[in-house]
Backbone as JSON Lines, residues from 0, in Angstrom:
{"i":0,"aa":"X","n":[70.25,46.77,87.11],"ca":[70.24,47.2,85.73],"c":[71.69,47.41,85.27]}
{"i":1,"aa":"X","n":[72.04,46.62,84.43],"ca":[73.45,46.84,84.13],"c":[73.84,47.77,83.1]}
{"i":2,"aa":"X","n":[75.4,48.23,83.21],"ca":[75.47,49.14,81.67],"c":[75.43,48.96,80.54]}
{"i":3,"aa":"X","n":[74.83,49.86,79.89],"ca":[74.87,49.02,78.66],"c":[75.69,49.74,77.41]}
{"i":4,"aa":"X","n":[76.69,50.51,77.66],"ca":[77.54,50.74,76.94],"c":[78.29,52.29,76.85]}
{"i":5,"aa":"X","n":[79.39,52.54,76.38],"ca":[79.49,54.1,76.22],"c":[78.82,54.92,75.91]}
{"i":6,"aa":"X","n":[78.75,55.7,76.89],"ca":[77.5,57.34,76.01],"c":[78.29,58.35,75.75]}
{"i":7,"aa":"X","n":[79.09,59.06,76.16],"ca":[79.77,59.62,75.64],"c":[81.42,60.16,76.5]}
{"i":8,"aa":"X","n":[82.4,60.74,75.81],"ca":[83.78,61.22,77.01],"c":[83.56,63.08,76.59]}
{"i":9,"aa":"X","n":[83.55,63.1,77.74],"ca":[83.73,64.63,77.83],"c":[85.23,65.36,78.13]}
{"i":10,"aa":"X","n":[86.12,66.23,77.05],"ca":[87.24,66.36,77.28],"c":[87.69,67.54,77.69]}
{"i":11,"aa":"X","n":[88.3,68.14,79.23],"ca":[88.23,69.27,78.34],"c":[89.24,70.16,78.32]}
{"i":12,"aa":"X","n":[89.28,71.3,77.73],"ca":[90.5,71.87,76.64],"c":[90.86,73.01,76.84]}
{"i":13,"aa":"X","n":[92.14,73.43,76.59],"ca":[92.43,74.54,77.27],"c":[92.29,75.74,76.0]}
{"i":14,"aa":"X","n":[92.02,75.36,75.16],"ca":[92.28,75.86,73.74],"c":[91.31,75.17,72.64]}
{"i":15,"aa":"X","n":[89.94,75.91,72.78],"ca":[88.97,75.08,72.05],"c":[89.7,74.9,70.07]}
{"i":16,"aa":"X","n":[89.63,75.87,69.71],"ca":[89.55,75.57,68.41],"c":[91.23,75.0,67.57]}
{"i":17,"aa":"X","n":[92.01,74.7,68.51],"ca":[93.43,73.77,68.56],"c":[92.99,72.11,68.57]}
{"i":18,"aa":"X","n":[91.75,72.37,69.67],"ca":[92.01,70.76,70.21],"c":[90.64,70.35,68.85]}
{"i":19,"aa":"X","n":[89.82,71.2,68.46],"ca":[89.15,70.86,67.67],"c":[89.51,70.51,65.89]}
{"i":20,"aa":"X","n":[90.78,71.15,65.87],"ca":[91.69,70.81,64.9],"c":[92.07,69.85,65.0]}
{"i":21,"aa":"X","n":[92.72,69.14,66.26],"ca":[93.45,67.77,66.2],"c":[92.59,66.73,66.18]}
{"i":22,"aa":"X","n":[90.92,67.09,67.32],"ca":[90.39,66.0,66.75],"c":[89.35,65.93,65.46]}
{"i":23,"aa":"X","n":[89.15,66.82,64.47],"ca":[88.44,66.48,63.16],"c":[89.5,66.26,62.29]}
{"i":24,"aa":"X","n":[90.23,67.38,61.88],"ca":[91.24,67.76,60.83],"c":[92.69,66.24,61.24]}
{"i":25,"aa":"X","n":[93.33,65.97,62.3],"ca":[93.94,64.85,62.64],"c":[93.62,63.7,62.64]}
{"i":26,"aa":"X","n":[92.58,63.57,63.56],"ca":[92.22,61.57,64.13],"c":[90.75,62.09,62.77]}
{"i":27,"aa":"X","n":[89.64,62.99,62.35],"ca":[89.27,62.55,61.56],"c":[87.67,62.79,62.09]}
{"i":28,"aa":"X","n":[87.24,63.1,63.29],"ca":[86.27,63.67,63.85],"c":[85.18,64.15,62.75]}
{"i":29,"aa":"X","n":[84.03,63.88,63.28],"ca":[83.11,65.15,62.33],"c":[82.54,66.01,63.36]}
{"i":30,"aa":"X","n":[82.41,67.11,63.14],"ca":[81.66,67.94,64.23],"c":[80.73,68.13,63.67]}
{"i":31,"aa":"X","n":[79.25,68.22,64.98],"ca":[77.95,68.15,64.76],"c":[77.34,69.35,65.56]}
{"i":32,"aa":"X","n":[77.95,69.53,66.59],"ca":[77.84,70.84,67.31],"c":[78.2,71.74,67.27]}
{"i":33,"aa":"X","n":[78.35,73.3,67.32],"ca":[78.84,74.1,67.61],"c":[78.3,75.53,67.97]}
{"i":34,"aa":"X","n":[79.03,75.29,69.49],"ca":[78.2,76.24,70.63],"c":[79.44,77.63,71.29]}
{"i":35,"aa":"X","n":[78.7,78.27,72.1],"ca":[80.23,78.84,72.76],"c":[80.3,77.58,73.66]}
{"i":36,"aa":"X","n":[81.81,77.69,73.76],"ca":[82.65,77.06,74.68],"c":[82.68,75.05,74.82]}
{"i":37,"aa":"X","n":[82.09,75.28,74.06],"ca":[81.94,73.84,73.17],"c":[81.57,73.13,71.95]}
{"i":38,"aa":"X","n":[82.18,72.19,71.68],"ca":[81.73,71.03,70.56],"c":[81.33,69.65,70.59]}
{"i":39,"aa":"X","n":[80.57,69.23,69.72],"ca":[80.48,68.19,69.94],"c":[80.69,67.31,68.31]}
{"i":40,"aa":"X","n":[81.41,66.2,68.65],"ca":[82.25,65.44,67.48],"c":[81.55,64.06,67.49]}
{"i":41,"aa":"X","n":[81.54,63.53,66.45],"ca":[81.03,62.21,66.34],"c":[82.69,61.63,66.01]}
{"i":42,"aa":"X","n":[83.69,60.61,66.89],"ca":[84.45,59.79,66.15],"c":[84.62,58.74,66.26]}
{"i":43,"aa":"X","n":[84.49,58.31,64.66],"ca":[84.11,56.7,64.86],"c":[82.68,55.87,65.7]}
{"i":44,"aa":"X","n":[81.98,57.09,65.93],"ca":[80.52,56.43,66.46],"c":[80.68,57.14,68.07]}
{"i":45,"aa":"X","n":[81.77,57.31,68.45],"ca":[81.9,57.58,69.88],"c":[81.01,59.25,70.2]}
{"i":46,"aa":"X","n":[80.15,59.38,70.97],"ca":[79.98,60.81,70.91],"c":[80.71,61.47,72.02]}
{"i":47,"aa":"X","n":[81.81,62.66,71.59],"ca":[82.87,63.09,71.82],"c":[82.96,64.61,72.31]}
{"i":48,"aa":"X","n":[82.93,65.26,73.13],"ca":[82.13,66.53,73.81],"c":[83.47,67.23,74.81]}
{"i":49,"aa":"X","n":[83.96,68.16,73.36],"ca":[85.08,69.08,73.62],"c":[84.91,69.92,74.56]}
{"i":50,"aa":"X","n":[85.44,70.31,75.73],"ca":[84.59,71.29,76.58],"c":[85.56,72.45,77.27]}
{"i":51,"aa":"X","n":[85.5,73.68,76.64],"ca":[86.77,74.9,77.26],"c":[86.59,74.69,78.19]}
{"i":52,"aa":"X","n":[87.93,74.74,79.33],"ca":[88.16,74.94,80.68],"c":[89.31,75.64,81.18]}
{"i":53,"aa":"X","n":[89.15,76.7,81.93],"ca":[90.46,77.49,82.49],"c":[91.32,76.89,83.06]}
{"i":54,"aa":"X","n":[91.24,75.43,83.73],"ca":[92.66,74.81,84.2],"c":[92.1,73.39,83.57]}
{"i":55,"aa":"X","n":[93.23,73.05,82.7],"ca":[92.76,71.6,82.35],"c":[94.45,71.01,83.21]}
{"i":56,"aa":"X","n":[94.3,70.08,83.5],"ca":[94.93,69.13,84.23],"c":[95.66,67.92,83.41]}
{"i":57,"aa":"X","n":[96.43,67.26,83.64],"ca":[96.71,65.64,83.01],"c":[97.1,64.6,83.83]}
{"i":58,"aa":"X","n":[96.57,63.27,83.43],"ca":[97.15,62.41,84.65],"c":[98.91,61.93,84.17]}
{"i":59,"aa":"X","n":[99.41,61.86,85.82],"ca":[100.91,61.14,85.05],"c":[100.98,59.53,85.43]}
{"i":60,"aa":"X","n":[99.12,58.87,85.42],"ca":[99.38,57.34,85.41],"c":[99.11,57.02,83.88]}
{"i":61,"aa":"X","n":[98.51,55.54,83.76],"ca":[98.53,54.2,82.56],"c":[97.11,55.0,82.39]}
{"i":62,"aa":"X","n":[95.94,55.9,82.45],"ca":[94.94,56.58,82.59],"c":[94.86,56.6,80.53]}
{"i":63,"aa":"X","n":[93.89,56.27,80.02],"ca":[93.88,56.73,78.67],"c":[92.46,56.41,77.67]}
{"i":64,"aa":"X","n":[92.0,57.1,77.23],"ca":[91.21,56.39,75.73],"c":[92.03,55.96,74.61]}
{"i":65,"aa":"X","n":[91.48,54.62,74.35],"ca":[91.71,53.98,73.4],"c":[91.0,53.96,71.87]}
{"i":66,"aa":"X","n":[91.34,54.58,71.05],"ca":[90.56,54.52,69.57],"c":[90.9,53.22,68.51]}
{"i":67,"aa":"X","n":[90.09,52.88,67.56],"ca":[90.38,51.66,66.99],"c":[90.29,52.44,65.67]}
{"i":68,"aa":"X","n":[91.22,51.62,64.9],"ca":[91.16,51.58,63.33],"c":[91.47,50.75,62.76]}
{"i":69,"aa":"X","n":[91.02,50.24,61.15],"ca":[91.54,48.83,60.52],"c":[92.97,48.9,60.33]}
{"i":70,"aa":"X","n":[93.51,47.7,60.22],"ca":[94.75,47.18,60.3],"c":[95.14,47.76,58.77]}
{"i":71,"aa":"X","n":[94.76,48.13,58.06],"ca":[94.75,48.32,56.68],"c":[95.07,50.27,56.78]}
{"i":72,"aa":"X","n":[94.12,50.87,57.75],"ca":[94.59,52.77,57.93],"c":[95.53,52.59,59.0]}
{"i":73,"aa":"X","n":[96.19,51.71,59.71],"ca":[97.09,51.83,60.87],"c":[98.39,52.76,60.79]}
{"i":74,"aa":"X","n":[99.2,52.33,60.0],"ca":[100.39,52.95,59.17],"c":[99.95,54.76,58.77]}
{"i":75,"aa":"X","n":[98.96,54.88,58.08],"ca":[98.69,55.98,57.65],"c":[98.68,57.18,58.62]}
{"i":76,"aa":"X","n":[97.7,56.6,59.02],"ca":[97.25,57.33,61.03],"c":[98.34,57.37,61.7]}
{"i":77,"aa":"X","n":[98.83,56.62,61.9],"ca":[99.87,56.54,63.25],"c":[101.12,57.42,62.53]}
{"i":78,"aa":"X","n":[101.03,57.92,61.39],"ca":[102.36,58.66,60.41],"c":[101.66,60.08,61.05]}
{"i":79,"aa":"X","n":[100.41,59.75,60.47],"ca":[99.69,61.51,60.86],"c":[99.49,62.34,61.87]}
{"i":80,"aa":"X","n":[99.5,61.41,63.23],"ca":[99.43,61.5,64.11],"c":[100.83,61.79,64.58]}
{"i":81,"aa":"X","n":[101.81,60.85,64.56],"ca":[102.99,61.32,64.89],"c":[104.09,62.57,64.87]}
{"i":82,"aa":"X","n":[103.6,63.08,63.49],"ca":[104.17,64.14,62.55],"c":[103.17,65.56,63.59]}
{"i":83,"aa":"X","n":[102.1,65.17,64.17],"ca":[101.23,66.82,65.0],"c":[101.29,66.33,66.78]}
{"i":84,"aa":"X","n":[101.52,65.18,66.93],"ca":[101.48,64.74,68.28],"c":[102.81,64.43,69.17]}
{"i":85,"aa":"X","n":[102.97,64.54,70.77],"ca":[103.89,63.85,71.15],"c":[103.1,62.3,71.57]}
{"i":86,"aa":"X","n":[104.49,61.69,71.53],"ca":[103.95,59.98,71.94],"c":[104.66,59.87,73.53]}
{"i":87,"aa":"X","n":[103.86,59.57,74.13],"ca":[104.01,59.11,75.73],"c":[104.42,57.66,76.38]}
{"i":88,"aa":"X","n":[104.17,56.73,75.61],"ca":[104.48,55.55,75.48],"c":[104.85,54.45,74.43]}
{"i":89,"aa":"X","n":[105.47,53.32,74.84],"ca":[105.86,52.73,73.74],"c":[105.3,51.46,74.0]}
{"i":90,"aa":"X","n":[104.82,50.98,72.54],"ca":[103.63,49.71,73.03],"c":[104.32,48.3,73.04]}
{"i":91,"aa":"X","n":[104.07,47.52,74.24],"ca":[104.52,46.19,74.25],"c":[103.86,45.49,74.67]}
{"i":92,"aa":"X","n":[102.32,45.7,74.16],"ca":[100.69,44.59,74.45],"c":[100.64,44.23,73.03]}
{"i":93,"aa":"X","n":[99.76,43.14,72.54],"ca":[99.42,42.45,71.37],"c":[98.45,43.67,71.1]}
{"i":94,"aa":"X","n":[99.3,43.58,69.58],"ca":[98.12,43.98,68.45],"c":[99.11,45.77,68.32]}
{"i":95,"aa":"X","n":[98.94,46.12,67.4],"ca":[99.63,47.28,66.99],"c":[98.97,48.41,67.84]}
{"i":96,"aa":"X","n":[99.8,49.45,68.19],"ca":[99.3,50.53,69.04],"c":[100.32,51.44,68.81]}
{"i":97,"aa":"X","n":[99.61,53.17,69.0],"ca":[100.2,54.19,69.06],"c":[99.73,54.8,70.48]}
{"i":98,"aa":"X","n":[100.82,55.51,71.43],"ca":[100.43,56.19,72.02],"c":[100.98,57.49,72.27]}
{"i":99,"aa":"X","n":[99.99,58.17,72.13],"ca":[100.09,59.54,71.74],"c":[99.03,60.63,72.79]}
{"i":100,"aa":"X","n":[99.8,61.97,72.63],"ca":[98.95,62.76,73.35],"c":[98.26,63.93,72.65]}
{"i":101,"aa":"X","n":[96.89,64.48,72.86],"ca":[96.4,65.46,72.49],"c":[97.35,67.12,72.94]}
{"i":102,"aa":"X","n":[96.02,68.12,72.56],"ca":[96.96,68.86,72.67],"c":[96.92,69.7,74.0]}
{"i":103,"aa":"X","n":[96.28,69.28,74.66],"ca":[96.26,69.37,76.13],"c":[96.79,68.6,76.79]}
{"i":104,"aa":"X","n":[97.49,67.49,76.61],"ca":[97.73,65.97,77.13],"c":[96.92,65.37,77.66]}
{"i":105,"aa":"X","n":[95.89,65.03,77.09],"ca":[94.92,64.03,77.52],"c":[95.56,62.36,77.12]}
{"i":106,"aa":"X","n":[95.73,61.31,77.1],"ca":[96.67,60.09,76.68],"c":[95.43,59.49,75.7]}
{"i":107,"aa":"X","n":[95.87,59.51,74.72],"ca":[95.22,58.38,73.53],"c":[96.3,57.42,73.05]}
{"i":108,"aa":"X","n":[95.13,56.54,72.72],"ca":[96.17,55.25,71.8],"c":[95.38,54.99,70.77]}
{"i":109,"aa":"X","n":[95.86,54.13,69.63],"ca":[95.7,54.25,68.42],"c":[95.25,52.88,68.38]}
{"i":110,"aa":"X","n":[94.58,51.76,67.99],"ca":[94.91,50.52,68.52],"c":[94.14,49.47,67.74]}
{"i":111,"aa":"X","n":[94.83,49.0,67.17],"ca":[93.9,47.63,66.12],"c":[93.87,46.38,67.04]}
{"i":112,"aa":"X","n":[92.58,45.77,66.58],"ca":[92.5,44.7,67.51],"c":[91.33,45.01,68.53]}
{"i":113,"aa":"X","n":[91.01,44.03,69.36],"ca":[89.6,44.29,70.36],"c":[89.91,43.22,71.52]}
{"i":114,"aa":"X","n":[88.87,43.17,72.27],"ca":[88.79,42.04,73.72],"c":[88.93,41.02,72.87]}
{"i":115,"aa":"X","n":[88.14,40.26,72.06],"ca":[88.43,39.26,71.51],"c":[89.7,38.33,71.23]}
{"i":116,"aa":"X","n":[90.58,39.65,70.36],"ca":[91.86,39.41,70.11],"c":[93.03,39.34,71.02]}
{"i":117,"aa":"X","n":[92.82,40.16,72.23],"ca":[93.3,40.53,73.0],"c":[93.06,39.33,73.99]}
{"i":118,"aa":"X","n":[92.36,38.18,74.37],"ca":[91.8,37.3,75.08],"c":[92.69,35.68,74.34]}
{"i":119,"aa":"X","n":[92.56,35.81,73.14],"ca":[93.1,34.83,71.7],"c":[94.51,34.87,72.17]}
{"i":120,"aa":"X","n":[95.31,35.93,72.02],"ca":[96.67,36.17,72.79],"c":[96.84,35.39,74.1]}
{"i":121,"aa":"X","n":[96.32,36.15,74.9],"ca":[96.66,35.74,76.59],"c":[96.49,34.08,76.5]}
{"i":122,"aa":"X","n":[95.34,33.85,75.87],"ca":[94.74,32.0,75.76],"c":[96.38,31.4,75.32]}
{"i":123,"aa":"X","n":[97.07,31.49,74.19],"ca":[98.12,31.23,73.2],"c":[99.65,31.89,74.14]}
{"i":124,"aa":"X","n":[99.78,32.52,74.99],"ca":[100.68,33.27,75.76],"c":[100.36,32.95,77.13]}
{"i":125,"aa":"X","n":[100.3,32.06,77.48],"ca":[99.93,31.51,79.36],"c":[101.25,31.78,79.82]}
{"i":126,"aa":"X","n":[102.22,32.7,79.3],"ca":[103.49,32.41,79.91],"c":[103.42,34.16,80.62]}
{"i":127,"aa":"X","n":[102.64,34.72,79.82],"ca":[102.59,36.49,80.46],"c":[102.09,36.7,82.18]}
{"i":128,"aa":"X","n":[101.15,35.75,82.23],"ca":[100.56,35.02,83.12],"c":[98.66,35.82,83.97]}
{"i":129,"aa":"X","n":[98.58,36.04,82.52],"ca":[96.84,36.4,82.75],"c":[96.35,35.37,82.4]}
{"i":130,"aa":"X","n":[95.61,34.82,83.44],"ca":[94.27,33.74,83.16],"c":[92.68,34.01,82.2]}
{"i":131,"aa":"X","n":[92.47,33.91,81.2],"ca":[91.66,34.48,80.71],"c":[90.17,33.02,81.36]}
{"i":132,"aa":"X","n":[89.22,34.05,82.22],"ca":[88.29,33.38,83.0],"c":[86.97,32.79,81.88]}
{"i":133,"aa":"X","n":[86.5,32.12,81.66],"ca":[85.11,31.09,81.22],"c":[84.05,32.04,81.13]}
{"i":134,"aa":"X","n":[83.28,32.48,80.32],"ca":[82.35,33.16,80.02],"c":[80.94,32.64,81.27]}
């Protein structure tokens, strides 16, 4: 039985009603829950499940969620984001990207574009040297 898609990321926070600021009031979240010691956010369709914890941790690898927005709010977002966030990386993959950290440092990126596009590249770029394999 194979997967059949995201159910939800559970994050969790050292500082519930901070990180619940950055993700409704910042990236744009709606919250649908609200419990002690948790929330739960709808963003962008993703269901998103804020969760207090006395030691939250961060990784220091390439480890991250990726969020999408149209090429048209890219500029806007990535201003808004920049101006409340630190950025952890600097992007040099196809297709526009921000990467940025929450306020726990969890690693997000900002990122227009999909597999599709991302496949269209590598096909047109055989020089990076990913083989994109035959369906």
């Amino acid at each position: 039985m194979p997967i059949t898609g995201l159910n939800h990321i559970t994050l969790a926070v050292s500082d519930l009603p901070r990180a619940l600021d950055f993700y409704r009031d910042v990236l744009g979240a709606r919250q649908v829950t609200d419990a002690p010691g948790s929330v739960y956010l709808d963003l962008g369709g993703i269901w998103l499940c804020l969760e207090r914890a006395d030691h939250v941790t961060t990784r220091a690898d390439d480890t991250h969620i990726a969020l999408s927005c149209g090429k048209a709010d890219f500029d806007a977002l990535a201003a808004r984001i920049s101006a409340r966030a630190a950025l952890w990386k600097v992007n040099r993959s196809e297709g526009a990207s921000l990467y940025f950290l929450d306020p726990d440092g969890h690693k997000l990126e900002l990122h227009i574009g999909d597999l599709a596009s991302r496949l269209v590249h590598y096909r047109s770029h055989p020089d990076k040297g990913v083989r994109v394999l035959k369906p």
